[in-house]
Chimera marker file (.cmm) of the C-alpha trace (Angstrom):
<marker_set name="trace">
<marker id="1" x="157.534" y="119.958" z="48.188" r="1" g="1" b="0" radius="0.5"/>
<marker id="2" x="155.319" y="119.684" z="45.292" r="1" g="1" b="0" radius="0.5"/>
<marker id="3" x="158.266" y="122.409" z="43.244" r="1" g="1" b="0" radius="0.5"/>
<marker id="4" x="160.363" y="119.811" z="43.833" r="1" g="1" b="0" radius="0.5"/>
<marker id="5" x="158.636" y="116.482" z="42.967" r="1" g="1" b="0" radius="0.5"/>
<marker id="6" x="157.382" y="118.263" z="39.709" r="1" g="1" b="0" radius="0.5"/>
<marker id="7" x="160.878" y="119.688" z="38.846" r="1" g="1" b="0" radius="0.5"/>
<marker id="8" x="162.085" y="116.155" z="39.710" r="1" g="1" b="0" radius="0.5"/>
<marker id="9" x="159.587" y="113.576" z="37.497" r="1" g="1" b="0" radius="0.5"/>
<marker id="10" x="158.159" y="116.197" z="35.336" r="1" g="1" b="0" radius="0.5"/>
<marker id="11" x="155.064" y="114.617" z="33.735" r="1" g="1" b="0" radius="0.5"/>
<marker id="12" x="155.012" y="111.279" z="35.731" r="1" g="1" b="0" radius="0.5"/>
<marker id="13" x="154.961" y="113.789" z="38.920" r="1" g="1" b="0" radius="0.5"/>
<marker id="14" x="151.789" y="115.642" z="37.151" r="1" g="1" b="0" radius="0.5"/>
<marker id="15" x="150.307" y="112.883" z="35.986" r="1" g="1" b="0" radius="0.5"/>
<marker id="16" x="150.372" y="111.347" z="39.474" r="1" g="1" b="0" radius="0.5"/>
<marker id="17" x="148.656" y="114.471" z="40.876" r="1" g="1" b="0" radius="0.5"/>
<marker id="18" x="145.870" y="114.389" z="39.427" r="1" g="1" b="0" radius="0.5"/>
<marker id="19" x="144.986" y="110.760" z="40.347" r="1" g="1" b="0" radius="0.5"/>
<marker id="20" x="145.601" y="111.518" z="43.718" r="1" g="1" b="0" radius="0.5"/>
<marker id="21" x="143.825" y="113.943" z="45.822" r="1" g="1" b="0" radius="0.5"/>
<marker id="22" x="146.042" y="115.892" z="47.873" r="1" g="1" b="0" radius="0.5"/>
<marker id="23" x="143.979" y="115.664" z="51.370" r="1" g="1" b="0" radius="0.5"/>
<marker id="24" x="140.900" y="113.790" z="51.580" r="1" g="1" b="0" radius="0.5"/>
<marker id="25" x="140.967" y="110.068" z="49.358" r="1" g="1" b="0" radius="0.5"/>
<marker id="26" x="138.361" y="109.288" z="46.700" r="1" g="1" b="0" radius="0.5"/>
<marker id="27" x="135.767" y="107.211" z="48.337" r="1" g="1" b="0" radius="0.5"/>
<marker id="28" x="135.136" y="105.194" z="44.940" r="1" g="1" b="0" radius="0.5"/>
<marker id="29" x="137.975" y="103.620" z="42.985" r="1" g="1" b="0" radius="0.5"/>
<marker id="30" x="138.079" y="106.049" z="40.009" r="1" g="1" b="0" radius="0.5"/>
<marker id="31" x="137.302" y="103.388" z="37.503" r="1" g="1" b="0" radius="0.5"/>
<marker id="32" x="140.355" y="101.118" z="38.372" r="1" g="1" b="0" radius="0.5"/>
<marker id="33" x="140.306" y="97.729" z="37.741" r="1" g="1" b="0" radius="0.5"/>
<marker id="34" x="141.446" y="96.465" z="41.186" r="1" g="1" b="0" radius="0.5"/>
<marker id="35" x="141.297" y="92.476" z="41.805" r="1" g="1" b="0" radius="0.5"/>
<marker id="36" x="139.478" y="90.786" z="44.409" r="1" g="1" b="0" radius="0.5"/>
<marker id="37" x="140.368" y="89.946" z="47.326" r="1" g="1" b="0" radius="0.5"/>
<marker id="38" x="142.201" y="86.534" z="47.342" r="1" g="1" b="0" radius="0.5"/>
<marker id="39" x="142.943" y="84.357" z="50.146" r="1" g="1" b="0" radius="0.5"/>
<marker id="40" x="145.378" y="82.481" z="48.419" r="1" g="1" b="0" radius="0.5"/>
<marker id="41" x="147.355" y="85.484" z="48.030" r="1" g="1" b="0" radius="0.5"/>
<marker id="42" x="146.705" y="86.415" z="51.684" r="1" g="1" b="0" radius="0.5"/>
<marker id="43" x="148.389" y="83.209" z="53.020" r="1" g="1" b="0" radius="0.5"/>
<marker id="44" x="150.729" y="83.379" z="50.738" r="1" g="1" b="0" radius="0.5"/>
<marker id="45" x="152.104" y="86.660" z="52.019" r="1" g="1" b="0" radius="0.5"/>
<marker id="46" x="151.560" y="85.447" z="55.767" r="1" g="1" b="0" radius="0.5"/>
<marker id="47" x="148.963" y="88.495" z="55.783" r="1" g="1" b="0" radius="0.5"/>
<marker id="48" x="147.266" y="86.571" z="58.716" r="1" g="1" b="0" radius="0.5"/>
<marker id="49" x="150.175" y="87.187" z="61.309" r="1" g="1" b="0" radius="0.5"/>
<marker id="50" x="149.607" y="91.040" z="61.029" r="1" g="1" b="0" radius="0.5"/>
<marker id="51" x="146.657" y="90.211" z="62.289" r="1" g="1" b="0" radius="0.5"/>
<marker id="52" x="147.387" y="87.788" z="64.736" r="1" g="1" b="0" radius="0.5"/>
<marker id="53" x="149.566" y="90.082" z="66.225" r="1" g="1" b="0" radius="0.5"/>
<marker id="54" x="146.582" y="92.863" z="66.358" r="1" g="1" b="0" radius="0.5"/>
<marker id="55" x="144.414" y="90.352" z="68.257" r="1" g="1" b="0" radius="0.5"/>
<marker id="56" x="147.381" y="89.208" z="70.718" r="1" g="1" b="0" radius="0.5"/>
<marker id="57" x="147.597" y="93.336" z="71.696" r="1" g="1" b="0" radius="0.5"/>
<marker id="58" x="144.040" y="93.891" z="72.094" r="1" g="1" b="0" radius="0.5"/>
<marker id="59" x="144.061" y="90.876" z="74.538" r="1" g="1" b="0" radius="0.5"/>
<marker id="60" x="147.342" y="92.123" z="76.225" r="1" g="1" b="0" radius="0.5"/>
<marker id="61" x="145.234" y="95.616" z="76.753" r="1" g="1" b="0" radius="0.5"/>
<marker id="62" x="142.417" y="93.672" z="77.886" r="1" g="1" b="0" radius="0.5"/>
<marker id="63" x="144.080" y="91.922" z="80.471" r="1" g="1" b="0" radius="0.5"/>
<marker id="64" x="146.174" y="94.785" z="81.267" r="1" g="1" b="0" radius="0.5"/>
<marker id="65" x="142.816" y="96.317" z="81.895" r="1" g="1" b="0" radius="0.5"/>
<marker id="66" x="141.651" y="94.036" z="83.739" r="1" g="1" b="0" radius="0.5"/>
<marker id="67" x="144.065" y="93.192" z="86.064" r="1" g="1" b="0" radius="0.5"/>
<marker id="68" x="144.122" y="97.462" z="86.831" r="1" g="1" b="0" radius="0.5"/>
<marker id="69" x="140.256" y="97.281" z="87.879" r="1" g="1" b="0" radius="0.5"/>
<marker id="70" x="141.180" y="94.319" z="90.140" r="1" g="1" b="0" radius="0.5"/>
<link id1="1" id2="2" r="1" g="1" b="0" radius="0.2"/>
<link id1="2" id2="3" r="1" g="1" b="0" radius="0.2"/>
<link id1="3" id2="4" r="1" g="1" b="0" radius="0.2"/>
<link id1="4" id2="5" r="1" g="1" b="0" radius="0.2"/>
<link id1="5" id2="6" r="1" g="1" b="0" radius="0.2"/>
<link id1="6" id2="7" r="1" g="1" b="0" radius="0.2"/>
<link id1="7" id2="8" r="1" g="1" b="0" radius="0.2"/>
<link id1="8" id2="9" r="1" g="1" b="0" radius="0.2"/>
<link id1="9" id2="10" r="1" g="1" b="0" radius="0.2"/>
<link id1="10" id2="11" r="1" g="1" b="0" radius="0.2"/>
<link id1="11" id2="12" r="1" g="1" b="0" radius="0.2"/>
<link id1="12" id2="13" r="1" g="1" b="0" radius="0.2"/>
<link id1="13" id2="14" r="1" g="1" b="0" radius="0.2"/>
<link id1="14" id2="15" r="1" g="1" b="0" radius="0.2"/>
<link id1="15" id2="16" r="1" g="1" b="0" radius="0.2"/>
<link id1="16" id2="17" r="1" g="1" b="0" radius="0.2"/>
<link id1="17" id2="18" r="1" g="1" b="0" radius="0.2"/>
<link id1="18" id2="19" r="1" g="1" b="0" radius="0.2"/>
<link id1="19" id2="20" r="1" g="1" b="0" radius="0.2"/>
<link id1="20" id2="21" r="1" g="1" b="0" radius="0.2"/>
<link id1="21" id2="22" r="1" g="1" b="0" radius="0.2"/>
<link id1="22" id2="23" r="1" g="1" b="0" radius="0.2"/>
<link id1="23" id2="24" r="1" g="1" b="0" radius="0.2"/>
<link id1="24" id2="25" r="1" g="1" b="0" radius="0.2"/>
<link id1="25" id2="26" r="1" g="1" b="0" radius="0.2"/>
<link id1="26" id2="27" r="1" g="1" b="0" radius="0.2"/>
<link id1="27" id2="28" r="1" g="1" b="0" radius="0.2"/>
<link id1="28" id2="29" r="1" g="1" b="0" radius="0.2"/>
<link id1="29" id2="30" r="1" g="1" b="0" radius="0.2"/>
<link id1="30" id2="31" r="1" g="1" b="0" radius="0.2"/>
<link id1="31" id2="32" r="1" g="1" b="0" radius="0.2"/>
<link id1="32" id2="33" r="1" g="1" b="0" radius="0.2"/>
<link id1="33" id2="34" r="1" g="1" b="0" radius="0.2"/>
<link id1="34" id2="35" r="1" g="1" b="0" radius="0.2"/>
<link id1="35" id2="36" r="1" g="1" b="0" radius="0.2"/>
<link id1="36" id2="37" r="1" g="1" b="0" radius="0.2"/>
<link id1="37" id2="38" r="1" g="1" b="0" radius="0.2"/>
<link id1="38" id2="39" r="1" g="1" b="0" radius="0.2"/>
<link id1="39" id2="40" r="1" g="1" b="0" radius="0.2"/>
<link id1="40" id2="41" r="1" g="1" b="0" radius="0.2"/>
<link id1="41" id2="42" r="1" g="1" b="0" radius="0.2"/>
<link id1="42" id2="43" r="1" g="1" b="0" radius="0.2"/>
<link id1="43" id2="44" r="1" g="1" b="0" radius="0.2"/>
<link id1="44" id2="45" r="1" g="1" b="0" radius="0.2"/>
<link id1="45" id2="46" r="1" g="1" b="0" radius="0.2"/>
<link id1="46" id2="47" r="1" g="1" b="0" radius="0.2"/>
<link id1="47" id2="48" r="1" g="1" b="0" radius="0.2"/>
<link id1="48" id2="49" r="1" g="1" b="0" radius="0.2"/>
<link id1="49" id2="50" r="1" g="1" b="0" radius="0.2"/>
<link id1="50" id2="51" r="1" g="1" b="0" radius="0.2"/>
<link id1="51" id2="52" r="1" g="1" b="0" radius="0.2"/>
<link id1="52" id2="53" r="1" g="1" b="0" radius="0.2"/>
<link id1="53" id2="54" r="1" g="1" b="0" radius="0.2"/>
<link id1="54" id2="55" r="1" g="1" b="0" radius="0.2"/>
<link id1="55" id2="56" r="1" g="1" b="0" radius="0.2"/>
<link id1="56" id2="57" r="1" g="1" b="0" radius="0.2"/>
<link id1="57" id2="58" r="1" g="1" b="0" radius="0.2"/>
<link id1="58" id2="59" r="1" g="1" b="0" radius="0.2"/>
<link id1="59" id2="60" r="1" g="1" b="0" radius="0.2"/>
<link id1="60" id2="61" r="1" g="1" b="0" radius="0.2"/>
<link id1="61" id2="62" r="1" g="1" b="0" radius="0.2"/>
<link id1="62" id2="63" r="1" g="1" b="0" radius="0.2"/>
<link id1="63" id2="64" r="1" g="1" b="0" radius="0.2"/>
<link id1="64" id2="65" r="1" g="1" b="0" radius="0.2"/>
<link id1="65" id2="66" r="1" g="1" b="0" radius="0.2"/>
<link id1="66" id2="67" r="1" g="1" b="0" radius="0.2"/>
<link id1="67" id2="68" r="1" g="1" b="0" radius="0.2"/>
<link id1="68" id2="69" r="1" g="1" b="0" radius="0.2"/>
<link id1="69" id2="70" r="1" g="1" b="0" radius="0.2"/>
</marker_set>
């Protein structure tokens, strides 16, 4: 795979390789200049229904436990 992304995008391919590690991630950013976490931008992008929906299947499991141990 990685013959054919480098015979592909060349340089941008190479370049992208060594930022990334190929198995386990970097447990620090490497120095990039990420921005903070904003809930602005978290509403606006309706982040907050992923989650919503997380919570509603952990309770369906719970009940769905529950109701099996009855």
């Amino acid at each position: 795979e990685a013959q054919e992304l480098r015979s592909r995008y060349g340089q941008t391919y190479e370049d992208y390789a060594a930022r990334v590690p190929l198995f386990f991630p970097k447990l620090s950013n490497g120095g990039a200049t990420a921005e903070k976490f904003s809930w602005q931008q978290y509403k606006a992008n309706r982040e907050y229904q992923a989650a919503l929906g997380v919570l509603a299947g952990i309770a369906a499991l719970v009940v769905m436990m529950w109701m099996k141990s009855r």
